[in-house]
N, C-alpha and C positions, 0 to 999 in steps of 0.2 A: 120857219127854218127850212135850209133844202137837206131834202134829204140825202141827194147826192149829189155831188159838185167835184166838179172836176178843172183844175188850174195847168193846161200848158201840157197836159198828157201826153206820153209820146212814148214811145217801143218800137227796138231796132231789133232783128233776128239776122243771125251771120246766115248768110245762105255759103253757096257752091266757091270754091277758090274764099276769094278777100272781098265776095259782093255781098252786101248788105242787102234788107229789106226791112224796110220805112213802113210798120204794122199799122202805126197810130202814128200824124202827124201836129202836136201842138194842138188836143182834142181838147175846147171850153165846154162845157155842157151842166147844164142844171137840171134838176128835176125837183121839182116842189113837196112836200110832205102832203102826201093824201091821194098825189096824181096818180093818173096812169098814162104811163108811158111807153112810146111806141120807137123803138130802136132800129133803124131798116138801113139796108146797105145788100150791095151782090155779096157773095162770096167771097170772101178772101178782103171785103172791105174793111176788117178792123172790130167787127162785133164781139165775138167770143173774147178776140184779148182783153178788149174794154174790160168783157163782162168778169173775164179774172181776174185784171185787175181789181178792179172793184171788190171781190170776193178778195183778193190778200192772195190766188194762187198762182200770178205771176207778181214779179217787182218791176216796176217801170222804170225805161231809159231816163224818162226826163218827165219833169211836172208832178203834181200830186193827185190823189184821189180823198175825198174826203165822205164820210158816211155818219149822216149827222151832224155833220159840223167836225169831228174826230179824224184822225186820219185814218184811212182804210188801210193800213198796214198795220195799226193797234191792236192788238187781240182781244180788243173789248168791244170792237164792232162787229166783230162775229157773232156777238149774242142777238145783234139788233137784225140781221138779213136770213131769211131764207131762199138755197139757190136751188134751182133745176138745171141741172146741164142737158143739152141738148140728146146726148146718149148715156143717162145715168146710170152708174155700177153701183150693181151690188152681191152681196155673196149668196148664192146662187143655191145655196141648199137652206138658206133659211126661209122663215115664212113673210108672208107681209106684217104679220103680226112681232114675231121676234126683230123686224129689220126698224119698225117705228119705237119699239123698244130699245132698241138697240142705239140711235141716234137718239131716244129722250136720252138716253144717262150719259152720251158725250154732251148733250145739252146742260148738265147736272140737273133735272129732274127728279123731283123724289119719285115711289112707287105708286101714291096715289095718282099724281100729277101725271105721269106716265101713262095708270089705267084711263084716266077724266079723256086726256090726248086720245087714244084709241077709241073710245068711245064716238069722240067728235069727231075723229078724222076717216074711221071707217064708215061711219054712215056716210060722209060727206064727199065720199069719192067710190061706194058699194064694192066696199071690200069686207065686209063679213063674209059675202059668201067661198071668198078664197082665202079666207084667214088661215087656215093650215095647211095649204096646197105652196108648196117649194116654188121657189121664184122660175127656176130655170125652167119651166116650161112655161113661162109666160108670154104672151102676143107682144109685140108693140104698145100698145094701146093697154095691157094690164101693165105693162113696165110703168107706164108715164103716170098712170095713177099712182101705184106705191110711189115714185119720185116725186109728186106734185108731194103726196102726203109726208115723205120728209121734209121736203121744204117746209111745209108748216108744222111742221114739230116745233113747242114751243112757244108755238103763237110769235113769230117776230112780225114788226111793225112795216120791214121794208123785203119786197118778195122779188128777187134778182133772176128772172124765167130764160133762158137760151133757146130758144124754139120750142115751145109747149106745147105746139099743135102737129109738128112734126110727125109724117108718116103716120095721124090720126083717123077712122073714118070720121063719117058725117057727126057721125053719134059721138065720138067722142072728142071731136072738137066742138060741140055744142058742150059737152060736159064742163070744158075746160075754160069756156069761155061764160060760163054763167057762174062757175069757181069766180073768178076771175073779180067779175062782176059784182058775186057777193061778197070778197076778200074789201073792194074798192067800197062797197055799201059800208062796210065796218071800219069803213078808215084808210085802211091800210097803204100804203105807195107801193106799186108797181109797175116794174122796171121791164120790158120783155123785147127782144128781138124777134122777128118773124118775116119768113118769105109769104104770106097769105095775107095781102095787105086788106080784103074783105073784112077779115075780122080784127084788124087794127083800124081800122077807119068805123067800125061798130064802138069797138071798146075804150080808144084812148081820148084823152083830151089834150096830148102834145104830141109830136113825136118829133124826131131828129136824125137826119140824114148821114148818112157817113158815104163818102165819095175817094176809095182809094187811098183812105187812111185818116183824109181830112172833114170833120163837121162842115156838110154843104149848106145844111138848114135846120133851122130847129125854129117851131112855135104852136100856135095852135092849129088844129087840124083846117077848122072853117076860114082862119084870116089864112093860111096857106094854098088852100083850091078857092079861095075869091069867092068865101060868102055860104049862105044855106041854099039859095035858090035851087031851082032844078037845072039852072043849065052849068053850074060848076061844073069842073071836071074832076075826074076821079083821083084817085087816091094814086092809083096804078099806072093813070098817065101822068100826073105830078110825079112820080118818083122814076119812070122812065125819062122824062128831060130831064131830069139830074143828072141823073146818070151820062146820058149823051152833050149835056155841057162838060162834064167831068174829062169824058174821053176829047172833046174837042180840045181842050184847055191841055193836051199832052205836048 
């Protein structure tokens, strides 16, 4: 089964006067149960809305989204995804420890179930040692951990990431990408956008293009740069001709 599937997607935003802007245009896209998945586009390509759609937190102009087979606007596929938003909020006087609490019981979570999570999720992103130190003085880099760790509140099967490595250093984009790695070891599909095609070309085994709203490409990493040899070419100049067929093609 895929785990997410998308038929004909498409999102218009009214810009300035009576001009429209074409977000997503008529997006096909699959992603298998178990993958990991490499999501890449410039800015303003169409990512983030995908990724709300997908999440239920925008409604699309046209086509559907599907999360399991279910439609993604069901309130029952919310139990199946954990998301990271690219700048994730949270309230600012609580702890890391209250705020995974706090998203177990919208998860409905009993209180055991809740401590087991904590348990699991602070070692696994080293957060005991800031378990009662208040978010708002938190780095970059401690923000993204507590948000990795609601994501997986819950334990869900399909992990919906918007820039995870964003504004990371060394250290803690290794972190995130050995998360990452062990989520995909236990199964899991994962779904992530990123400007750091290094560590998409490490981690995924598809990924798919977005080109000014429209899906340029999408398949395996190796049959897309032509092969494993050493003289393939990178990750970085594949997805820079895209892009410059894109602009040619205006």
């Amino acid at each position: 089964m895929d785990a997410i599937r998308t038929e004909n997607l498409s999102k218009v935003y009214k810009g300035i006067g009576k001009r429209t802007v074409h977000s997503l245009t008529e997006l096909n896209l699959t992603v298998g149960e178990g993958e990991v998945f490499g999501f890449l586009g410039r800015n303003g390509a169409g990512k983030t809305t995908t990724i709300k759609i997908l999440c239920s937190l925008l409604k699309p102009a046209g086509g559907t989204a599907y999360i399991f087979g279910e439609n993604a606007r069901n309130r029952a596929t919310r139990r199946l995804l954990g998301y990271l938003p690219e700048q994730p909020y949270f309230y600012e006087y609580l702890t890391p420890k209250e705020t995974l609490d706090f998203y177990g019981r919208l998860r409905g979570l009993s209180a055991a179930e809740r401590a087991r999570d904590w348990d699991r999720l602070s070692e696994m992103l080293e957060l005991r040692e800031i378990a009662g130190d208040r978010i708002k003085s938190f780095s970059k880099g401690m923000r993204q951990r507590v948000g990795f760790a609601v994501a997986l509140v819950g334990d869900p099967p399909l992990l919906i990431l918007d820039e995870p490595m964003s504004g990371l250093d060394p250290l803690g984009r290794r972190m995130i990408r050995d998360i990452i790695r062990h989520q995909h070891e236990l199964g899991k599909t994962i779904f992530f956008s990123s400007h750091v095609l290094s560590d998409v070309e490490q981690l995924c085994d598809r990924v798919g293009i977005l080109v000014k709203g429209r899906l340029s490409k999408q398949g395996q990493i190796d049959e897309l740069l032509g092969g494993q040899d050493n003289q393939r070419e990178t990750l970085e100049d594949y997805f820079l001709r895209e892009q410059q067929k894109g602009d040619l093609q205006l």
